[in-house]
C-alpha positions in Angstrom: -9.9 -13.0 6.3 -8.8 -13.8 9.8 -9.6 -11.6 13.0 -7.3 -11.2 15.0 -4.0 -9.0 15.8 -1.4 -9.3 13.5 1.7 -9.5 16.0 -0.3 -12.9 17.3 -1.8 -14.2 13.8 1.2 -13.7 11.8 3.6 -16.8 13.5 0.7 -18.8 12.9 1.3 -18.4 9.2 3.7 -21.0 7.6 6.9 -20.0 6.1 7.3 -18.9 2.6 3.7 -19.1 1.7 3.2 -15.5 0.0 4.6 -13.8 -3.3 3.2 -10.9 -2.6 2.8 -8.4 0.8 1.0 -5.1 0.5 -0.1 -3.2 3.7 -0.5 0.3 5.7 -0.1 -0.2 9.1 -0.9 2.5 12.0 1.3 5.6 11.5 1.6 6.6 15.7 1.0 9.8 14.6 -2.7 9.7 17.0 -5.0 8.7 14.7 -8.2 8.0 15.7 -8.6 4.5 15.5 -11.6 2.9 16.3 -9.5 -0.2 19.0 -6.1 0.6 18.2 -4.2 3.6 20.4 -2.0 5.4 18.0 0.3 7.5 20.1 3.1 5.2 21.5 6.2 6.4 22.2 8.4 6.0 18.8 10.8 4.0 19.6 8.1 1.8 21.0 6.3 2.1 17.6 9.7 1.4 15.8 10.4 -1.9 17.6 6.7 -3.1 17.2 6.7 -2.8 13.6 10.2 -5.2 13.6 8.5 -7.5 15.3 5.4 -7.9 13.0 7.8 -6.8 9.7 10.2 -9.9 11.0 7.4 -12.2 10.9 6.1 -10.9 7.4 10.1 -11.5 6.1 9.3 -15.5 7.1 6.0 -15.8 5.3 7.4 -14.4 2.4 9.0 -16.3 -0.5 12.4 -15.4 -1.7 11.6 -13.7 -4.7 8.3 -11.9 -2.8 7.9 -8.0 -3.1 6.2 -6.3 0.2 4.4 -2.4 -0.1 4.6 -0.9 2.9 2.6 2.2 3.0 3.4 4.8 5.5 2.2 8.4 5.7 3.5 11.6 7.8 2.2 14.3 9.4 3.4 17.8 8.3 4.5 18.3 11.8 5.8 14.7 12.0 7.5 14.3 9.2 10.3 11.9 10.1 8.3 8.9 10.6 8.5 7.0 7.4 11.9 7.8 7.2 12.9 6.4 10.9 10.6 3.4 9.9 12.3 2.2 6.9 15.9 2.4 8.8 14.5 0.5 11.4 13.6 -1.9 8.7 16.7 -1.7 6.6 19.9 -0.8 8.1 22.5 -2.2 10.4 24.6 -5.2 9.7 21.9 -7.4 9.7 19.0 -5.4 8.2 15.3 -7.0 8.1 15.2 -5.9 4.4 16.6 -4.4 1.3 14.6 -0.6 0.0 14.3 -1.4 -3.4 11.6 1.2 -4.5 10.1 4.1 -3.5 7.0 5.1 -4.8 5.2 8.6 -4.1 1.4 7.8 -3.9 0.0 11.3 -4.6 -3.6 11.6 -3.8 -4.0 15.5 -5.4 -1.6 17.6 -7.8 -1.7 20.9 -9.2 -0.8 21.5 -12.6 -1.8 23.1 -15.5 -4.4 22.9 -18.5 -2.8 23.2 -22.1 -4.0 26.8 -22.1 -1.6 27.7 -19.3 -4.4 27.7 -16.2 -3.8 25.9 -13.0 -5.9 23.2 -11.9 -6.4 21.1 -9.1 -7.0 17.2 -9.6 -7.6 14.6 -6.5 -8.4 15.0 -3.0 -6.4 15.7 0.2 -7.2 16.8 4.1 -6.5 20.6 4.6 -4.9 22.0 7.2 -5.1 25.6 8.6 -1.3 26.6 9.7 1.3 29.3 9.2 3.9 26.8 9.2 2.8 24.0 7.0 1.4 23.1 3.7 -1.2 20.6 2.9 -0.2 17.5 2.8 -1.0 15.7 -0.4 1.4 12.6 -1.0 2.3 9.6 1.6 5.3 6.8 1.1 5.1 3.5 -0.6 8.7 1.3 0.3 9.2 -1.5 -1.6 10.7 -3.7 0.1 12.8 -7.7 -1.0 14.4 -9.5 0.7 17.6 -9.3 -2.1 17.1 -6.2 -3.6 16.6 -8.0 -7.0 13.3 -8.8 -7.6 12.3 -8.8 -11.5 9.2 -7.0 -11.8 6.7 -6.4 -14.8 7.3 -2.1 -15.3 4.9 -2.6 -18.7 2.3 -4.6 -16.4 1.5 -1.4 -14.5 2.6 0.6 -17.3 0.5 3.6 -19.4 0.7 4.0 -23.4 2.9 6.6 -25.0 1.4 10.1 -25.3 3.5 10.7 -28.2 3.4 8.0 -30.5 6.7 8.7 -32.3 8.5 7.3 -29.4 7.8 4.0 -29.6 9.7 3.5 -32.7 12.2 6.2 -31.9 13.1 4.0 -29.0 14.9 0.7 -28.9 13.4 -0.3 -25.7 10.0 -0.2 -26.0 9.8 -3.4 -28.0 7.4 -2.2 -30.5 4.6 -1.9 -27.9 2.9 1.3 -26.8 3.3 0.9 -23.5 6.2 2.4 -21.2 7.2 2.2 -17.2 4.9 4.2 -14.4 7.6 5.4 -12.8 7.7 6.1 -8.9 5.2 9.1 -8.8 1.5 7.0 -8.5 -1.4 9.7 -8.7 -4.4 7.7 -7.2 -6.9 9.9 -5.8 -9.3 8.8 -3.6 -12.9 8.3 -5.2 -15.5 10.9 -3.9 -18.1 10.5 -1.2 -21.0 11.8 0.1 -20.0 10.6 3.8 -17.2 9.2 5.6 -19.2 7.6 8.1 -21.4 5.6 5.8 -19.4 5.0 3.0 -15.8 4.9 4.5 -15.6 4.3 8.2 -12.1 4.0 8.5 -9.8 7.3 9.1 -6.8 6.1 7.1 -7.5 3.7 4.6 -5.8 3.5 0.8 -8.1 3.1 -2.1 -8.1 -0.6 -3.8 -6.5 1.1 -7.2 -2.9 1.5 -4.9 -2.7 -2.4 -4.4 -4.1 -3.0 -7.8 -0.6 -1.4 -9.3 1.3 -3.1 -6.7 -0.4 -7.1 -7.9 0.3 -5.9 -11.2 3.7 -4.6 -11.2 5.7 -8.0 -8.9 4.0 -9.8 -12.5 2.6 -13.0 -10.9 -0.8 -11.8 -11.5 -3.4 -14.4 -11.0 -1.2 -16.5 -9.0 -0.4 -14.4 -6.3 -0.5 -14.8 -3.2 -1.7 -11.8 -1.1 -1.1 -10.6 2.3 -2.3 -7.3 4.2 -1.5 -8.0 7.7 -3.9 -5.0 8.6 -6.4 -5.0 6.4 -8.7 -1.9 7.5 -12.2 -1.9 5.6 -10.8 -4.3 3.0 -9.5 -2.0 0.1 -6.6 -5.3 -0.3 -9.1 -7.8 -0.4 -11.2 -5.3 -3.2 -8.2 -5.6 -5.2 -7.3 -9.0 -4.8 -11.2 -9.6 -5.6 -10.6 -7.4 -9.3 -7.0 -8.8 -10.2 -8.7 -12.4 -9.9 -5.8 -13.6 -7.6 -5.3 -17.3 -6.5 -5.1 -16.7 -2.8 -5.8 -13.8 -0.2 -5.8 -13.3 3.2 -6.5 -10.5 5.2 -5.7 -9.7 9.2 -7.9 -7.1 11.0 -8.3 -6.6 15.0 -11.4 -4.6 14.6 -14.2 -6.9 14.5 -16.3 -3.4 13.1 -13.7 -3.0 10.3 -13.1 -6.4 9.3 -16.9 -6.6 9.2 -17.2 -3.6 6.4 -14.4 -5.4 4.9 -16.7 -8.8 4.3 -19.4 -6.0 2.8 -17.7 -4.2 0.2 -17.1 -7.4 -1.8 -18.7 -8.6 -3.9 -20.1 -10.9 -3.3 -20.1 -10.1 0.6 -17.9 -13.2 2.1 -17.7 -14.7 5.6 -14.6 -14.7 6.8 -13.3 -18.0 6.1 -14.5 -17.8 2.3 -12.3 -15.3 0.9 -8.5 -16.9 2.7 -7.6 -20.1 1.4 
């Protein structure tokens, strides 16, 4: 894990040396950040992120997939959408949208009896105009807009069994494409202070998918340019990965980050 701020630390990096980049940078939308000051002007914001996005294009190798997590606000709900423009049009765009994913942290639906149930966990708001917002963006982003990935490797089995031999596709094996709709709720806690001390934070389970689904598995090489309280470095930790490194400018952050792992690593053990 490397302190530092990611707009600096990034050219430091050497070219081509990462399958695999998964990340949720600051959303400008005035969150509370411990260091960072959320609230610049957007196009401000926009042209930061091309400058650390351009640098994450030149770490990356040709056939590299990068997750870019981006959230809204219900009264700011243009963000992710002006983002990944920035990022991908023009005539000489940074990348190519491959993938969007939905990462839904609480649904609604209904028991096999017919009642309505509530499954996961989201902030509510009190408003006449908005909804609670349950679901944030996940762009998948190449370089060519062909990258092969493993659908089975973050698949789920077949609820109906029939299918597997009803269709020619599945191979024989119980085991079918996620799809772009990721329910992942966030695990409960008792207190957000003690147990997670960041305000916008993804949980390890998101990445997880990600590692599993660009198929290099246990040699991939990870980056999160801003890696928060460490949920990347978790799931690099569980997938057994090859190579991780993590970029954090708040030296209380990164710090919780060494701490969840286990076993707790200084920061020079877990980036090599």
């Amino acid at each position: 894990m490397l302190a530092g701020d990611s707009v600096h630390l990034l050219p430091t990096l050497a070219e081509k040396s990462f399958d695999l980049v998964v990340t949720s940078p600051p959303y400008n939308l005035g969150i509370a950040y411990s260091t960072f000051k959320d609230t610049a002007p957007r196009d401000e914001f926009l042209s930061w992120c091309k400058s650390w996005v351009a640098e994450v294009k030149r770490v990356m190798s040709d056939d590299a997939s990068f997750f870019l997590n981006v959230g809204a606000a219900p009264s700011n709900p243009l963000l992710p959408h002006q983002l990944i423009l920035a990022l991908t049009d023009g005539e000489d765009p940074l990348f190519i949208l491959q993938n969007t994913f939905h990462w839904i942290k609480s649904i609604t639906t209904h028991s096999p009896g017919g009642d309505p149930f509530s499954a996961g966990h989201f902030k509510p708001i009190n408003s006449k105009r908005y909804v609670n917002d349950c679901h944030e963006y996940v762009f998948h982003l190449t370089k060519t807009g062909d990258v092969p990935l493993d659908r089975r490797a973050a698949g789920v089995p077949y609820v109906y069994k029939s299918n597997i031999a009803r269709w020619g596709h599945t191979g024989g094996q119980d085991l079918r494409c996620r799809g772009n709709t990721w329910f992942i709720p966030y695990e409960t806690i008792q207190s957000r202070k003690g147990e997670r001390p960041h305000p916008a934070t993804f949980p390890p389970a998101l990445v997880e998918l990600c590692i599993r689904l660009h198929g290099k598995t246990e040699s991939t090489r990870l980056l999160d340019p801003f890696l928060g309280i460490g949920s990347s470095a978790l799931a690099a930790q569980s997938q057994n990965i090859c190579s991780f490194t993590g970029i954090e400018i708040d030296p209380d952050y990164l710090a919780v980050a060494k701490l969840r792992l286990d076993p707790p690593c200084e920061p020079d053990l877990f980036s090599r």
